[in-house]
C-alpha positions in Angstrom: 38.4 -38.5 -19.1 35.6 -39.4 -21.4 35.8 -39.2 -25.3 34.0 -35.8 -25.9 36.5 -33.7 -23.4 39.6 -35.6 -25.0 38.0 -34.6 -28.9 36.9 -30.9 -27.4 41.0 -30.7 -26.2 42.2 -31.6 -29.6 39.7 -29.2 -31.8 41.1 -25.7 -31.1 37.4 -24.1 -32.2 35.9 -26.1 -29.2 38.5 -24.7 -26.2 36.4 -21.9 -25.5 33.4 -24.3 -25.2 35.2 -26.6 -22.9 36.8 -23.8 -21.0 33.4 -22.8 -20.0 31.9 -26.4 -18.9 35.0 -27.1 -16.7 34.4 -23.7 -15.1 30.7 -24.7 -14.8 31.9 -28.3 -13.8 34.2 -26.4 -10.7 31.7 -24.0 -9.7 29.6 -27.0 -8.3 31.5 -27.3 -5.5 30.3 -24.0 -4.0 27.4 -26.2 -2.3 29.9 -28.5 -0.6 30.6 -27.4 3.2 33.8 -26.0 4.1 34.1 -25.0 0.2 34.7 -21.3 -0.8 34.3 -20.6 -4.8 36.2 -17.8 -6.4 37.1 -16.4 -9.6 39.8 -14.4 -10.4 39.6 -12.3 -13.6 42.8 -11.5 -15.4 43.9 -10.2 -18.7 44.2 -13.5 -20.0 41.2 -15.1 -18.7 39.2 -15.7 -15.6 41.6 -18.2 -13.1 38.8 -20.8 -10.9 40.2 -20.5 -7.3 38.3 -23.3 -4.6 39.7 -23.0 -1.3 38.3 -26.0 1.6 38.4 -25.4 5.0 36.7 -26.0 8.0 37.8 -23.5 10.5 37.8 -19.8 10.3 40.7 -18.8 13.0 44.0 -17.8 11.6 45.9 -18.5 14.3 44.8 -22.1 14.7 45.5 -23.0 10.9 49.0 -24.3 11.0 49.0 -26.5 7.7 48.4 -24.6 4.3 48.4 -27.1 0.9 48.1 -25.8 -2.3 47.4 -27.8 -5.6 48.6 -25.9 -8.7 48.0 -27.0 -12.3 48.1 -25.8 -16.0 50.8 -23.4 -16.0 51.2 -24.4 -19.5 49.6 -27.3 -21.9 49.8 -29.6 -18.9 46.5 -31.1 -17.6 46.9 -33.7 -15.6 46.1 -31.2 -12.9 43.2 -29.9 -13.4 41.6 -33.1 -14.6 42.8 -34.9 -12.0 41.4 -32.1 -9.3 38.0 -32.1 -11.3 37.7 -35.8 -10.3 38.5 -35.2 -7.0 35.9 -32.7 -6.8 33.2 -35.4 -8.2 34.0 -37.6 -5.8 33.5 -34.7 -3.3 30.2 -34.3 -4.2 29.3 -38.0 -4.7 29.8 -39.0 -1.4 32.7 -41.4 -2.5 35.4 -39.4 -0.2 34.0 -37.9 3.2 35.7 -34.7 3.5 34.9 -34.3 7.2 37.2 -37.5 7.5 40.4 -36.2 5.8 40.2 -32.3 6.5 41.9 -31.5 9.4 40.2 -28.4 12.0 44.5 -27.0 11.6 44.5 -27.1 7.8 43.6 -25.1 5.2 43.6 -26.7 1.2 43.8 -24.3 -1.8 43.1 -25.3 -5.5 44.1 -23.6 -8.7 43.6 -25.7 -11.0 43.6 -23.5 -14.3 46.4 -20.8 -13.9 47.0 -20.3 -17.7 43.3 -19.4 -19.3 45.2 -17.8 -22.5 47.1 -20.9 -23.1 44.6 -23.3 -23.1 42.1 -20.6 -25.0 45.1 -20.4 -27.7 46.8 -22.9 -28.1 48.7 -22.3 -31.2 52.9 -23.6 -32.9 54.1 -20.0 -31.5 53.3 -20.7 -28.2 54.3 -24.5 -28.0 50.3 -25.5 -28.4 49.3 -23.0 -25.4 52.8 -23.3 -23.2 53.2 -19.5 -22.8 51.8 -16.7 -21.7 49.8 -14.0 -24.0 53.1 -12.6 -23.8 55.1 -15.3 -24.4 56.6 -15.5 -21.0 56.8 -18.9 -18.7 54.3 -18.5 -16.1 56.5 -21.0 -14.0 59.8 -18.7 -14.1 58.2 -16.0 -11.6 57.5 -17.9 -8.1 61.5 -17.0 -6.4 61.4 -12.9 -7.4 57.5 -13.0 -6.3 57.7 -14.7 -2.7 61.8 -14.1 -2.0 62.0 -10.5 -3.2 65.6 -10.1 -1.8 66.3 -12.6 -4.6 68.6 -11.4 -7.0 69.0 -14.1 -10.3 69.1 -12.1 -13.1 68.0 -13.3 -16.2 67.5 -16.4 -15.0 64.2 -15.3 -13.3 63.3 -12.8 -16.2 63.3 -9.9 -14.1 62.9 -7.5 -16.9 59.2 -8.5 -17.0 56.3 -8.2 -14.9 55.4 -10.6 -12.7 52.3 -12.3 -14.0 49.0 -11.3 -12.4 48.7 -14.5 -11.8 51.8 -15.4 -9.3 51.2 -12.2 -7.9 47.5 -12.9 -7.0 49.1 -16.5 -5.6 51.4 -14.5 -3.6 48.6 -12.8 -2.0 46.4 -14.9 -1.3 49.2 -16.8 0.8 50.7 -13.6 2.7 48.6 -13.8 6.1 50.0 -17.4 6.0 53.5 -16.9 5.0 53.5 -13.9 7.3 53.6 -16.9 10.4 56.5 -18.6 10.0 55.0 -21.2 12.4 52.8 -22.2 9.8 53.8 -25.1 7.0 53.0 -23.8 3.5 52.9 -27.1 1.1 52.5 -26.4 -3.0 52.1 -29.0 -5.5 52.6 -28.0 -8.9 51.4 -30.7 -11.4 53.6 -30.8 -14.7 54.1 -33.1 -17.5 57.3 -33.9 -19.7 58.3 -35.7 -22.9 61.6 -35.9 -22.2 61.5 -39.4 -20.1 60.0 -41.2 -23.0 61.8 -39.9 -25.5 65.0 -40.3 -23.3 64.2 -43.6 -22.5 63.9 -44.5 -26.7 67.0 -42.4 -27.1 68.9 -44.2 -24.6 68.1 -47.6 -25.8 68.9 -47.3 -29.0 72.1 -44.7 -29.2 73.8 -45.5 -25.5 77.3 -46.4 -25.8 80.8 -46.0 -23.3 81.1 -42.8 -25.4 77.8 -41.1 -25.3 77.4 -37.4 -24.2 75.0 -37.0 -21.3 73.6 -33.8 -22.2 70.6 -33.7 -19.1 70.6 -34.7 -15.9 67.6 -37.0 -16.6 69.8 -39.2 -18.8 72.0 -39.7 -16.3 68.9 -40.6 -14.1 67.7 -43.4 -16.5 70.7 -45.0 -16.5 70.9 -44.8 -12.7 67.7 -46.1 -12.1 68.7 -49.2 -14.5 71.2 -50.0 -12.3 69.7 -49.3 -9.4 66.8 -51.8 -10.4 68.7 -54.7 -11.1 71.5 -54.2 -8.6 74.1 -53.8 -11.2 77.5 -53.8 -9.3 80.2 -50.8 -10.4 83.7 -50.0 -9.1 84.5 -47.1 -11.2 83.2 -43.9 -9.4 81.7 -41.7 -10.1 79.1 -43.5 -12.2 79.1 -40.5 -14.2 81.9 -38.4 -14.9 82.9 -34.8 -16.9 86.1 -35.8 -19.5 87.3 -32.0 -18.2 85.7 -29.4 -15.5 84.7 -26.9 -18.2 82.7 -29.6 -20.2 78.7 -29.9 -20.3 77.7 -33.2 -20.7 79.5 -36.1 -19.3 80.4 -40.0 -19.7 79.4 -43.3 -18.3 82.3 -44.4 -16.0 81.5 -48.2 -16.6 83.8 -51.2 -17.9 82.8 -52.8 -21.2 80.9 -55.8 -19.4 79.2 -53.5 -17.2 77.9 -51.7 -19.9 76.7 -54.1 -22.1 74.5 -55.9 -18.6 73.3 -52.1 -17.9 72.3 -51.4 -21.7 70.3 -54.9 -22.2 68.8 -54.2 -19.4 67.9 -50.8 -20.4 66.5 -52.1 -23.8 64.4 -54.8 -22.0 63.3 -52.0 -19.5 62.1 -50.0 -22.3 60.5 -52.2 -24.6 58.8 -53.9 -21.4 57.1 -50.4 -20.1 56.1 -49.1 -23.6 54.5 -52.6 -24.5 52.9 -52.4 -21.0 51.3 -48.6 -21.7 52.4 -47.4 -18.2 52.8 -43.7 -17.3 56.1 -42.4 -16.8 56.4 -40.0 -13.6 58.6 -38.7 -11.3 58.1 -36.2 -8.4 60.9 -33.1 -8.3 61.7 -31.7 -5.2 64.6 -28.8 -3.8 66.6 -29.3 -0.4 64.3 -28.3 1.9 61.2 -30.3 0.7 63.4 -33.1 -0.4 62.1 -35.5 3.0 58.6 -34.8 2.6 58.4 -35.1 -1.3 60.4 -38.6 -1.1 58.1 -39.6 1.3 54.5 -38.7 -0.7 56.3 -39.9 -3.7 56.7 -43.3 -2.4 53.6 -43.6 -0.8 52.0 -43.1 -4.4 54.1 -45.4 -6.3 53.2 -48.4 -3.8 49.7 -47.7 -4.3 49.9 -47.4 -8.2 52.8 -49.5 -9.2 51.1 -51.6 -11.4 50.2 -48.8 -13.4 53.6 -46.0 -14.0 56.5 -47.2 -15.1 59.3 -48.9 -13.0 61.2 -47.1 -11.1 64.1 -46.9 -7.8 63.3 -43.2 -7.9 60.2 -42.0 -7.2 61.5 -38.6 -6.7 63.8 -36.7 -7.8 65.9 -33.3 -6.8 65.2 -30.2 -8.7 69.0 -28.8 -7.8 70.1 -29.7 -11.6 68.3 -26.7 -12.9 69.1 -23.0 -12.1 65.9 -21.4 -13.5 62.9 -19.5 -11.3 60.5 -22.5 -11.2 57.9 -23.0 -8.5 60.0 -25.9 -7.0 63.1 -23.9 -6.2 61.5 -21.1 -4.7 61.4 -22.6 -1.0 65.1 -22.6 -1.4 65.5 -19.0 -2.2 63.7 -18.1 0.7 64.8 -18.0 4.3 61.3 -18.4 5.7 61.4 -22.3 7.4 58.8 -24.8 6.5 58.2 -24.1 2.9 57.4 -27.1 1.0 57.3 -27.1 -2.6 57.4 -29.9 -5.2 56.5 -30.5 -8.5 54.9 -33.9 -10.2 55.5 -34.6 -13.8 53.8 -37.6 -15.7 53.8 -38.2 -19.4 52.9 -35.1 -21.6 49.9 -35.6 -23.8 49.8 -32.6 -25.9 53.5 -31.6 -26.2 52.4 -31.1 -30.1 48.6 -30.1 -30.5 48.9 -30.4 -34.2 50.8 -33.8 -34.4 48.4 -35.2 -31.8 45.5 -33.7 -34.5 47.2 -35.7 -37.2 47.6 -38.4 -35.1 44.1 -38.9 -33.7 43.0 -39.0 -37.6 45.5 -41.9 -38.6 46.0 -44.1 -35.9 42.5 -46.5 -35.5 44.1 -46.9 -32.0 44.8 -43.4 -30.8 42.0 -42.5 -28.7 42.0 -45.9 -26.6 45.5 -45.3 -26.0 45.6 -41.6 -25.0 42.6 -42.5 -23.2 44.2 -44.9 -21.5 47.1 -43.0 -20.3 45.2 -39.6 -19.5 43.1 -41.4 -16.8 46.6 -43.2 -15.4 47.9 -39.4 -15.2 44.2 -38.3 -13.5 44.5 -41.4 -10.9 48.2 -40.2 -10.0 46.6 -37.0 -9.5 44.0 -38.0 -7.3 46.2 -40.0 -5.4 48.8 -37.0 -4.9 46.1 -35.1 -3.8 44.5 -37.6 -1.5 47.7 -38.7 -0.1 49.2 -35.2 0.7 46.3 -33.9 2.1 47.2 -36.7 4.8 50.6 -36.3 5.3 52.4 -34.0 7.3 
């Protein structure tokens, strides 16, 4: 990302400007073969749909991959699918030699116009929708419409217009069950950072595990560094009605696991690398573990340290895109979900930031073109794997 897009992101006057010149920047691709350029108009803006393929028969296509980003103030996405669109049109990557005549590629890499229009403190700095609804709590009553979750999948709204046109534009492939459907959904998350800083400074034999990616941190310490346990489970609920649990660990076990932990921290933060993790449900679980690892090889250098590249989405009953293959009783449904470090979790602290810190734009720099090369790579990488 260059200077001028990461200033135009944090100057809410200049969205509108930037909307338009990525929308511009996509529409190039319509000269590319195999390319198809669409736009989608909606009530909350116009949604950039690019769909590459290089054979026309329906019954032939038997792979279907679809990249999905910004659903909320997330854009490693659709940064990261704007690059791999220059390099498209550069020359650098040959499509001809990574697009199969059986598969068909869909990219939406803007799904939430109003939210990066408006980014605003009601709407966690463009999270939501126009009407305040998750855009990402829709996908199980949309595609699994025997589904019944309650509240849980907000079905006293309307489905957005948005996973509705999604759902449509899939339904000649879904209706084939012999065809694979694959979705990526590019996220981004605070919480392993702040976790991480949380853990290493607060963990003790009595601390309340309160998420499930606690839990995860503390795994993946021991995990790491082969730290040997007898007491199982690791983790363990003081009674069945409880909703956090403890650290089933002896004192000196502890104390090798939370040194560890501290030197883990301090060692990644100093280092600037990106915290990740891919999230996957049951039935994608073997194909997202294997993608995940494939990318973490190539970029280890650069994300942070870690036994598990992927992790399952099972610890979360809510209507997300990840869990909607799940719901539904149609085989070889695919989807996943990557999550890297979020960047504009706070628009207006990032503002304040940006002003004080003499280092702040080498830094975020820094780490938004680690989050566009993870990207790239996912995208590169799954396009290959099946």
């Amino acid at each position: 990302m260059d200077l001028e897009t990461l200033k135009s992101l944090l100057n809410i006057t200049n969205r509108k400007k930037l909307y338009n010149k990525i929308l511009i920047e996509l529409e190039q691709v319509k000269n590319l073969d195999y390319f198809n350029y669409k736009i989608y108009k909606t009530a909350e803006g116009i949604i950039p749909l690019i769909k590459i393929s290089n054979n026309s028969k329906l019954d032939e296509i038997q792979h279907v991959k679809i990249f999905i980003g910004a659903q909320h103030n997330e854009y490693n996405g659709l940064f990261g699918i704007i690059e791999f669109f220059k390099l498209l049109r550069a020359g650098k990557i040959n499509i001809n030699k990574v697009l199969r005549n059986d598969q068909v590629l869909y990219f939406l890499p803007l799904m939430n116009p109003y939210g990066f229009l408006n980014p605003n403190k009601n709407n966690k700095s463009g999270y939501y929708l126009k009407n305040g609804t998750n855009l990402n709590r829709f996908w199980r009553r949309a595609f699994v419409p025997e589904y019944i979750d309650g509240m849980k999948d907000l079905d006293k709204l309307a489905i957005p217009e948005q996973v509705l046109f999604v759902k449509k534009m899939l339904q000649k492939y879904w209706d084939n069950i012999k065809t694979c459907i694959y979705i990526l959904d590019f996220h981004e998350t605070s919480l392993f950072k702040r976790f991480l800083i949380e853990l290493s400074t607060n963990l003790n034999l009595f601390y309340k595990f309160d998420h499930w990616l606690k839990e995860g941190i503390v795994l993946n310490i021991i995990k790491l560094y082969n730290i040997h346990y007898y007491r199982k489970p690791v983790f363990f609920k003081s009674n069945p009605s409880a909703d956090h649990t403890h650290l089933n660990l002896s004192e000196k076990q502890f104390q090798i696991v939370f040194e560890k932990l501290k030197d883990y921290a301090s060692r990644n933060l100093r280092n600037n690398r990106l915290p990740f993790y891919f999230c996957y449900s049951k039935k994608s679980r073997d194909y997202c573990q294997k993608l995940a690892n494939i990318i973490y090889n190539k970029l280890k250098q650069k994300l942070w340290e870690t036994y598990f590249p992927a992790f399952s989405h099972s610890f979360y009953d809510h209507g997300c895109l990840v869990r909607m293959n799940d719901a539904s009783s149609r085989p070889r449904v695919y989807s996943m979900s990557l999550e890297s470090e979020k960047h504009f979790f706070n628009l207006f602290e990032e503002m304040q930031k940006s002003k004080s810190d003499p280092n702040y734009f080498d830094n975020k720099l820094n780490l938004i073109d680690i989050s566009i090369e993870l990207t790239l790579e996912t995208i590169k990488e799954m396009i290959n794997l099946f």
